[in-house]
Structure formats: C-alpha cells, structure tokens
N, C-alpha and C positions, 0 to 999 in steps of 0.2 A: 390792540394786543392780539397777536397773531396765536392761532391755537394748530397744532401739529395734528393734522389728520390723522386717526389709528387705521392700522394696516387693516384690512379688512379679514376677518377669519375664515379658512377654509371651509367648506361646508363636508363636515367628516362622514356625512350619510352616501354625500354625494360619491366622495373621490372614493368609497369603500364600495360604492354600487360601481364604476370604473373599473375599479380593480378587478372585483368579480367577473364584468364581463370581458373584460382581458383575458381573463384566466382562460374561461367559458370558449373565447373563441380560439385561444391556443389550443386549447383541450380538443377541439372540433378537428382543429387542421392538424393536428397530428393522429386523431384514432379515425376520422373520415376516409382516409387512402384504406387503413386495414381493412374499413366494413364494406369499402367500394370490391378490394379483394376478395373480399370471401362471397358478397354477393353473386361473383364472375364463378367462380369458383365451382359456388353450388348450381348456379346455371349450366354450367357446362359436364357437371354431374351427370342431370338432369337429361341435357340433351344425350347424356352417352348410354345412359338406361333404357329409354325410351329408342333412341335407334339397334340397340339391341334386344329387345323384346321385338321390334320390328322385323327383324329379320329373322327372329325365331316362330313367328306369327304363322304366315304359311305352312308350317310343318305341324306344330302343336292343334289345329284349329282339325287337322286330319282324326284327330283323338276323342274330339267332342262325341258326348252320346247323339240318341237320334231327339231327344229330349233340348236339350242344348241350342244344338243346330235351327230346331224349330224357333225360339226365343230369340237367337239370332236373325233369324227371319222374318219374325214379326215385323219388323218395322216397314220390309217391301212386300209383305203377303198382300197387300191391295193390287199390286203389278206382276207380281207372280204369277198372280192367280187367274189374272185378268187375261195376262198373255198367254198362258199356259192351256186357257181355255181358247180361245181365238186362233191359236196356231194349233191345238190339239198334239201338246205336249206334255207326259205325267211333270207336274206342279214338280214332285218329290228332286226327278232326275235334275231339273233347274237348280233346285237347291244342292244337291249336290253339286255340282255344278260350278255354280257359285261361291260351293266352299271352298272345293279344291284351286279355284279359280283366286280367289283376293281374299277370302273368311268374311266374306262382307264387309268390306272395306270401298266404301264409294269413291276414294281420291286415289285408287293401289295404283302404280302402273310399276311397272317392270323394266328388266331392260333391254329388253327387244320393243319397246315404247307401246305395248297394249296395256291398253285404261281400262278403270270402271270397276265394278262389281263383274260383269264377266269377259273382262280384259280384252277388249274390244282393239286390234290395231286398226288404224286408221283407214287401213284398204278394205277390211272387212264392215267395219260402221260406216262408211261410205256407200258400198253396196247395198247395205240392208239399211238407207235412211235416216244413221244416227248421225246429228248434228253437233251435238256436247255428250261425249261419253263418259262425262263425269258426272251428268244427267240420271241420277238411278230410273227413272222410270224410259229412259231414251234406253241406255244400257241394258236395262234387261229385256224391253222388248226389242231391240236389233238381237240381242242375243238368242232369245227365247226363236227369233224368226228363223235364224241361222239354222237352230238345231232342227226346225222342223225340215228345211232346203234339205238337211244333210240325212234328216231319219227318210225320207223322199228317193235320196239318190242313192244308198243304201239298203232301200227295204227294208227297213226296221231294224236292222241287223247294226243291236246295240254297242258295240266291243269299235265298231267300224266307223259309227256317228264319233262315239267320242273319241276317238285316235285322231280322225278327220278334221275334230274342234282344235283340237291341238296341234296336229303337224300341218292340217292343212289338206284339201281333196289331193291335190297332188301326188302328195309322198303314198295316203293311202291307196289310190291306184295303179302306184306307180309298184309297189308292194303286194297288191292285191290282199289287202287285209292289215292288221298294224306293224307300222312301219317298226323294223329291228332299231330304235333310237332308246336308249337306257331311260329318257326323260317321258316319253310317250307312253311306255311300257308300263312306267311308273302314274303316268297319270291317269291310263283306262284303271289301272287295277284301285286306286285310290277313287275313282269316281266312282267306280262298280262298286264298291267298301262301304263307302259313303249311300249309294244310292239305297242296297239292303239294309241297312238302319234305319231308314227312312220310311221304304217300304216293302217290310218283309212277305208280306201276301205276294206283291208281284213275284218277290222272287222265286219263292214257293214255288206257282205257275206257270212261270217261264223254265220250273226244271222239267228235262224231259226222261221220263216213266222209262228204264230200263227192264225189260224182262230180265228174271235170274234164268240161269246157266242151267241147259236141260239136263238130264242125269239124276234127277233127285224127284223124292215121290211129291208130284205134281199137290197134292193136298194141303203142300205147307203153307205154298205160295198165290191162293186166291184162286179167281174164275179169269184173270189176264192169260194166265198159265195156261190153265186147261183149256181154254176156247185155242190156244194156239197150238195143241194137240189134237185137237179136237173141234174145230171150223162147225162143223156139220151140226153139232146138237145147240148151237146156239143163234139164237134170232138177228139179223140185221138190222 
C-alpha cells in the first residue's frame, strides 16, 4: 500500500524573517545614496567655512590684545625666547612679528611661497640655515637670526629692519628707508601696532623728549626748559 507523501510546510517564521530583510535591504539601497549625499554635502560646507575663516585670519589676528597674542605664543615661548636671547633680539618684536607674519600658524605659506611662523621664502631660510621651515623651532630661529643681520645693517633703526623683513634689503636701500609699496607701509605700521602692545615701556622710551616752544613763562614747563635758557646755573 503506497502512502502519498504530505507536501512539506513552509516554515512561516522563516520566509517572514526573508521578507523583512528584503525589505531592510531595499530600504538601504534606496535612502543610502541620499545619506552618501548629504554626507558630501556637509563636508564640503565644512571645507568652505574653514577656508574662509582662513583667509580672514591674517587680518583679524592684527586685532588681538597684547593679552591674546601672548597665549598665542605660548606654545613657541621655549624658542622665542631661546633665540631671542642668542641673537639679542626684544622677544616682544618677534612676536609681533610673528603675528603679522602667519598669527602663528606653523603650516601658513603664502603666495609668493614663504612658509612657516615667520614666512621664511626659501632664499632667505637657505641663507640663514633653515632646513624645514615648517619646522617651528627651525623657522623661528632662521627668522629671529634674520632680524638680528638686519637690526646690524640698519643700526637699530626699527621702521627699516622691519620694511627690510618685508620688501627685502634691496627695495630698503634702494629707497633709503621704507619702500613707497602700499603692502610694506601697511606692514611696519601693523608690526609697530602690534609691537606697542606688547611692549609699551619700550615704546615709552624710545619716544624722544621734545622741548615746548619758547615764548611762554619758562616755570610751567620743568628744569629741561630752564637749563636751556639758562646752561650756566646748572651742573654737567
């Protein structure tokens, strides 16, 4: 007697877990493109913020207190300070320097292709021994050396060092003093800005003492006055 085999029954747990992930992977391949979308999206946001903050960097960084600036500094005051004493240059002017230079930015370069923290072109960090001027501690001491070559050939005579950081000894001799360039002009008067924030005693100091205008009773104006009326009653 022959017996008719029952058809075997679906397994309903199974073909229901199937379905789902059917579903599950339609569902994937149709919202996957959108979120791949929006990923690019915000990425390239992102890049457009950030290269504009960057290009507004250099100018706003001119605004910082003298407060600020120092904080920003922190992080190379080891080499600052280091070079700044080695080369027998004020620390302060460096920093300024610096800021007007990249706002301490180790990777800045420009596009006339000077790097670094004090935007070193490749002829200049050459001359003065830098290897990698992306090197903060390389970069600031080629830099820090520079400025002393130039306070040297100059005579101290600050307005001239830093035009000369800038245009180059050339253009400043070529001028005898800072070169008439709009960018130049702009950059002693921004380093000088920056430098008196930093360190207002020097500047104090390095002003120079004008006598007032004779015609008026000598008594207002101190014993400067009157010794230069009057030579003889006062001691050498």
């Amino acid at each position: 007697m022959q017996f008719a085999m029952a058809a075997p029954k679906k397994n309903a747990v199974s073909d229901k877990e199937l379905q789902l992930a059917m579903l599950d992977l339609n569902r994937q391949e149709l919202v996957q493109p959108k979120v791949i979308k929006r990923q690019k999206r915000s990425v390239r946001i992102k890049r457009f913020i950030s290269k504009r903050r960057n290009e507004k960097y250099s100018s706003s960084c001119l605004k910082w207190s003298a407060s600020q600036i120092h904080h920003k500094a922190k992080r190379f005051d080891k080499h600052i300070t280091k070079y700044a004493r080695i080369y027998r240059v004020d620390k302060n002017l460096v920093k300024a320097v610096i800021t007007a230079e990249s706002c301490f930015k180790v990777k800045a370069k420009s596009h006339a292709n000077a790097r670094g923290l004090m935007q070193l072109i490749p002829a200049t960090a050459k001359r003065f021994g830098v290897r990698d001027s992306y090197n903060a501690k390389q970069n600031i001491r080629g830099g820090v050396k520079y400025l002393k070559f130039l306070k040297a050939r100059y005579k101290g005579d600050l307005k001239k060092v830093i035009a000369a950081y800038n245009a180059g000894e050339g253009a400043v001799d070529k001028y005898k003093g800072i070169p008439p360039y709009k960018e130049t002009r702009n950059y002693v008067k921004n380093v000088l800005r920056t430098y008196a924030k930093l360190n207002p005693k020097a500047a104090r100091v390095s002003a120079v003492y004008q006598l007032p205008k004779m015609g008026n009773k000598a008594g207002r104006y101190g014993w400067q006055y009157n010794r230069q009326l009057a030579p003889h009653l006062y001691k050498k």
